[in-house]
N, C-alpha and C positions, 0 to 999 in steps of 0.2 A: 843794090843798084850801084852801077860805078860809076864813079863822082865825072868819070869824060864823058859819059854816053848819057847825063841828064836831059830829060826831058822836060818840059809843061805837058800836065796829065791833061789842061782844056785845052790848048793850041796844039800843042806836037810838037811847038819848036824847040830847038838843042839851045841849049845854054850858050854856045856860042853866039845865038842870032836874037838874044836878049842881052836885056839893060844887069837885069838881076832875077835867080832864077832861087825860091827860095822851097827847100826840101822837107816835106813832112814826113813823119813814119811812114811805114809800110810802103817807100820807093815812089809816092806821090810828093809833086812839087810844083807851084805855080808860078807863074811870071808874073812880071810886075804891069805889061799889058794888059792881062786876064785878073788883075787887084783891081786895077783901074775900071775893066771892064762891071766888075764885078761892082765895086763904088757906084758906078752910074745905076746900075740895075737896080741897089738898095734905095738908092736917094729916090729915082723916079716911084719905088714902091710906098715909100715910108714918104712922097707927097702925095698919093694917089690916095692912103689910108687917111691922112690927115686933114682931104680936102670931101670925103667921106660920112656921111652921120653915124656911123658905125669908129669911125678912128677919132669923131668930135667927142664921142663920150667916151674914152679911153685918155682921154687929157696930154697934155704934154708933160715929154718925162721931165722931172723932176718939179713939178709944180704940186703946188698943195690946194 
């Protein structure tokens, strides 16, 4: 892939219309929008499991 013509593989947008646009193997690369997005997506998942009787007996990590 050529480093002017990057894209974000989830939004589409070209490296120029981003903050930071960072590249993984095989020509996939994400923005720092679509991390962010991606952050909120986890967080809302991992309180949804944890407010769950199903994620209550799975503990918190690092607890004994």
């Amino acid at each position: 892939m050529d480093g002017d013509n990057l894209k974000c593989s989830f939004c589409d947008k070209r490296q120029d219309q981003v903050e930071v646009l960072i590249a993984g193997p095989g020509g996939v690369a994400i923005c720092t929008e679509c991390v962010d997005f991606c952050n909120e997506i986890i967080a809302d998942a991992r309180a949804r499991l944890s407010m769950s009787p199903r994620g209550q007996d799975q503990g918190a990590p690092g607890a004994s």
